[in-house]
C-alpha positions in Angstrom: 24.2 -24.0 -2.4 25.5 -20.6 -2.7 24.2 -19.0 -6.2 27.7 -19.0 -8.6 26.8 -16.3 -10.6 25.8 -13.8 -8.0 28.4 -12.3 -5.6 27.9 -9.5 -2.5 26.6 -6.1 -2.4 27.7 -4.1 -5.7 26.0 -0.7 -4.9 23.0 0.6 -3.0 20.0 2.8 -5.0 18.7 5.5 -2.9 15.4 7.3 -4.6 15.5 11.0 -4.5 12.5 13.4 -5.5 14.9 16.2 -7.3 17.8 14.6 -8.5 20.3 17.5 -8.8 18.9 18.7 -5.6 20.0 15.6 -3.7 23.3 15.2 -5.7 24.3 19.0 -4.1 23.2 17.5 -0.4 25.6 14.2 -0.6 28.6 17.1 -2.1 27.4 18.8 0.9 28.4 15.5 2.7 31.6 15.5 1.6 31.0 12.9 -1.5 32.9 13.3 -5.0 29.8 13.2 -7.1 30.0 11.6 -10.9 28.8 13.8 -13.9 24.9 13.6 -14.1 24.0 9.8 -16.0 20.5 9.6 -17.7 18.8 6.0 -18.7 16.9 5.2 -21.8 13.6 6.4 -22.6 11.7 3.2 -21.4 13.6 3.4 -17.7 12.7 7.1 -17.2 15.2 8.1 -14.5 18.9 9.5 -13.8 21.0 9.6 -11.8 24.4 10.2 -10.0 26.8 8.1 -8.4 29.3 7.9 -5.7 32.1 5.5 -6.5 34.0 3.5 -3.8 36.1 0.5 -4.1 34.4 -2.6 -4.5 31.2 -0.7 -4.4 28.9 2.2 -5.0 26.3 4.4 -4.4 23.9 5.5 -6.1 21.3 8.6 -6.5 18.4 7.9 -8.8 15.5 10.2 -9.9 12.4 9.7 -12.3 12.5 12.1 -15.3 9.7 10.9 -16.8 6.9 8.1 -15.5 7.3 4.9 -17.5 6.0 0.8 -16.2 9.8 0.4 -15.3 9.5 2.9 -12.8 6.3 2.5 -11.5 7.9 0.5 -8.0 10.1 3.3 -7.6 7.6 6.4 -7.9 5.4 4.4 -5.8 8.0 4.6 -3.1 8.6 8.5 -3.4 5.1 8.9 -2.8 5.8 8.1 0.5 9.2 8.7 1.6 13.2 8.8 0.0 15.5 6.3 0.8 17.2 3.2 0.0 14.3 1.3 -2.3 16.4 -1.1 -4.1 20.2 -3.2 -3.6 21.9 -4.4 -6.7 24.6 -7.8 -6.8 27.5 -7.7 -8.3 26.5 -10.3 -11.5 29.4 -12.0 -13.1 26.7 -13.3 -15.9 23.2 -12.4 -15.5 22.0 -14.7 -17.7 23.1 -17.5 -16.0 22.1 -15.6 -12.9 18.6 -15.4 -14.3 19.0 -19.2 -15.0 20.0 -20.0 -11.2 17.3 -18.1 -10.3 14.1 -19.7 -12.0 15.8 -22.9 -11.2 14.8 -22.1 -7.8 11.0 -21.6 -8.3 11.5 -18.3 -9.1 10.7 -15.9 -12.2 13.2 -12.9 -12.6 12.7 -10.3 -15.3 15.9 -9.9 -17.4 18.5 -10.4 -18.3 18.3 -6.6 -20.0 20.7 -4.9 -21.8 21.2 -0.8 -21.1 23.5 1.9 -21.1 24.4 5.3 -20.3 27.1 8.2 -21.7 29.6 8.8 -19.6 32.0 12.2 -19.3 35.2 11.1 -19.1 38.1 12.7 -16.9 39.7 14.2 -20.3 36.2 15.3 -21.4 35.8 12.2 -24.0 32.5 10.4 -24.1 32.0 7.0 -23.3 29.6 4.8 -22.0 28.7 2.6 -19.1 26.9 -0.4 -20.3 24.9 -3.5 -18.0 23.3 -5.9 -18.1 20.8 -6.4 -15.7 18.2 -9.2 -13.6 15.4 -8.6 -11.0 13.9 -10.9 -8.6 10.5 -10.9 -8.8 9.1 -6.9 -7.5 6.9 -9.1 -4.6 9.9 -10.8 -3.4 11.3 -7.5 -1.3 12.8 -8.8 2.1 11.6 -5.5 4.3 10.3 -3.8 1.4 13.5 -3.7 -0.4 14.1 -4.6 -3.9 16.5 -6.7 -5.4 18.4 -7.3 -8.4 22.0 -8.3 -9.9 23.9 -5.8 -12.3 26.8 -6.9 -14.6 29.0 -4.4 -15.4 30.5 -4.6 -18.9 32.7 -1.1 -19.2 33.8 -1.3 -15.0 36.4 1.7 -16.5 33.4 4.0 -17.2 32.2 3.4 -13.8 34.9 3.1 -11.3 36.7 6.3 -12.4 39.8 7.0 -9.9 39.2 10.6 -9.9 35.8 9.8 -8.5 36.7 7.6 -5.9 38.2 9.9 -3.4 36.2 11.9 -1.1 36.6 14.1 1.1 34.6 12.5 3.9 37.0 10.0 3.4 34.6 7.2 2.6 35.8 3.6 1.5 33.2 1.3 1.0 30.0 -0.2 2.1 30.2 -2.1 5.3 26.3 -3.0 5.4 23.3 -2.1 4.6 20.7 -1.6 7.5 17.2 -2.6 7.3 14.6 -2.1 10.2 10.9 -4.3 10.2 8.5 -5.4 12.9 9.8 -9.3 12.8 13.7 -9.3 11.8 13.8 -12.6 11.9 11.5 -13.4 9.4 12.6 -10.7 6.7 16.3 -11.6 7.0 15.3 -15.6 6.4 13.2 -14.4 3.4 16.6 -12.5 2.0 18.7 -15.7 2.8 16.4 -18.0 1.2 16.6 -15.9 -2.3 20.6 -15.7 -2.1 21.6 -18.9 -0.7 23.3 -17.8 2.3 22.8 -18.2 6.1 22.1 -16.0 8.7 23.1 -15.0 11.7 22.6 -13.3 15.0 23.9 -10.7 16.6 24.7 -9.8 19.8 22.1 -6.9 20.3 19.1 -9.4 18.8 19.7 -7.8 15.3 20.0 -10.6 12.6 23.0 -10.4 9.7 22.5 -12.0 6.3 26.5 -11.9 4.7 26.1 -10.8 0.5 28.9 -12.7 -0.5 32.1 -12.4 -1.2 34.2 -9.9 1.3 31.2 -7.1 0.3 28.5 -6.0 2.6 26.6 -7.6 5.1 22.6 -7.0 5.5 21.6 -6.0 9.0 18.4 -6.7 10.0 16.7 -4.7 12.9 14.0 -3.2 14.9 13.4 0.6 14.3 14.1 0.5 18.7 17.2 -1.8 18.1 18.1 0.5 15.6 17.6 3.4 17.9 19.6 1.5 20.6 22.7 1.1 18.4 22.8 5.0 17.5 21.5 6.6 20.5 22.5 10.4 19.6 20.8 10.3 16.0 17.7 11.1 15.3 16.1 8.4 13.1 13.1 10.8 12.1 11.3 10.0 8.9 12.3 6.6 8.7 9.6 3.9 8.2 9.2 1.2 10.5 9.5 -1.5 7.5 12.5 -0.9 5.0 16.0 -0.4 3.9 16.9 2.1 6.4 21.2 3.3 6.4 24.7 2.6 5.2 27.2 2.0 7.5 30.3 3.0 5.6 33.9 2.5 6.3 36.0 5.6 6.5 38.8 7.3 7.3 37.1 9.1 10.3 38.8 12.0 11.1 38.1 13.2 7.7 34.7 12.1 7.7 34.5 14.3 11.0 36.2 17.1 9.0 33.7 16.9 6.1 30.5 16.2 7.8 30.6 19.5 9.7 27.8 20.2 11.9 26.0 17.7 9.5 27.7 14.7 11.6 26.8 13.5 14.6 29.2 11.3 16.9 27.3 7.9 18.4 29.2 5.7 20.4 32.2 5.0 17.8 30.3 5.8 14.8 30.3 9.8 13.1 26.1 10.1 11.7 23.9 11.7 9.2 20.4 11.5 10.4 18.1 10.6 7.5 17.0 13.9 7.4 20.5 15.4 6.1 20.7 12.3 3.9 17.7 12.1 1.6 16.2 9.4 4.3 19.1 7.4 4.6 20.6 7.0 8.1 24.7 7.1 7.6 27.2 5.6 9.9 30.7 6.4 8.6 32.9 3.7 10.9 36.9 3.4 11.3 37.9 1.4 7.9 
């Protein structure tokens, strides 16, 4: 049974080394980037975001090394990238409920917040509340939690959600390991939802809801489906691109020489893109 408090893909958290650095690349990209958001003292990070419509992304940096962010310093010790995908949460706390029911022990639910700069240069704030699943349960190395929004107007700000690469929303979320199979069953089991396969041997994992689907993939199948990228600096095990639906002869426009057409998708190689692959596809 499908978890009823938990719905698809709310945004993706991609873990940069210098923060404003990276938030300058993705403008480079063609993204409207938010104001710059910092956490509480006990999280230790920041970040930016880019807002798209149901979903987000997200740019996150440590500030300052706390427990909290241990998993995700650990990670930039080795690379950038995606490290974690947050759920849409209608109520966490019955999410966190639904969860343990199923032999499982989340952390949360936790309550946080951030200021916000409005549009008219008032302050607000965004405010969540948050669950994990446990750190060890990763499907590819990729963490998971749910995040329930409780100000959505101090997050999804119209003038932030246009862009000039034209982007729309999150179509999946690619993820490349030795034995597909195995990690997308792993993510199934934890959100109640079935697989399936795809044509090319890569196996889909739906998130719920009309939001994004999990693709998971060889790094060679990966290779095979984007032939004129170069993949790079990605790992062989982890959450490796976006594929994003876009208008895409503005994402053309805005990529510049950054973009690189493959087959019907225009490309960021990881390396333009903080270690993210991008695939901006016709919406």
């Amino acid at each position: 049974m499908a978890l009823k408090n938990v719905i698809g893909i709310d945004h993706a958290v991609i873990m940069v080394r210098n923060l404003d650095r990276a938030a300058e690349n993705w403008k480079r990209l063609g993204f409207t980037i938010s104001p710059r958001g910092t956490h509480s003292a006990h999280m230790g990070t920041g970040n930016y975001t880019m807002m798209l419509d149901p979903d987000y992304l997200e740019l996150l940096g440590v500030l300052a090394p706390t427990e909290h962010n241990a998993p995700a310093r650990a990670m930039l010790e080795k690379r950038e990238g995606i490290e974690r995908v947050a759920f849409t949460a209608i109520d966490s706390a019955a999410g966190v409920e639904e969860i343990r029911a199923r032999g499982l022990i989340p952390t949360g639910p936790t309550d946080f917040e951030r200021p916000v700069t409005m549009p008219d240069g008032t302050i607000s704030a965004a405010k969540f509340r948050t669950f994990q699943w446990p750190v060890a349960e990763a499907p590819a190395g990729m963490r998971i939690f749910a995040c329930q929004h409780k100000t959505r107007e101090a997050v999804w700000i119209p003038e932030l959600m246009h862009h000039a690469n034209g982007a729309k929303r999150l179509k999946q979320v690619l993820l490349v390991a030795p034995d597909p199979a195995r990690e997308a069953a792993h993510l199934a089991k934890l959100i109640d939802r079935d697989s399936r396969k795809e044509a090319d041997g890569a196996v889909a994992v739906p998130s719920g809801g009309d939001r994004a689907d999990f693709v998971f993939m060889t790094l060679q199948q990966l290779a095979a489906r984007y032939p004129s990228v170069s993949l790079a600096g990605l790992p062989d095990r982890g959450a490796a691109g976006l594929v994003i639906a876009a208008d895409l002869d503005a994402a053309e426009k805005a990529l510049g020489s950054n973009g690189v057409r493959s087959g019907a998708a225009v490309c960021v190689p990881p390396a333009d893109a903080n270690g993210v692959l991008l695939a901006f596809v016709k919406a």
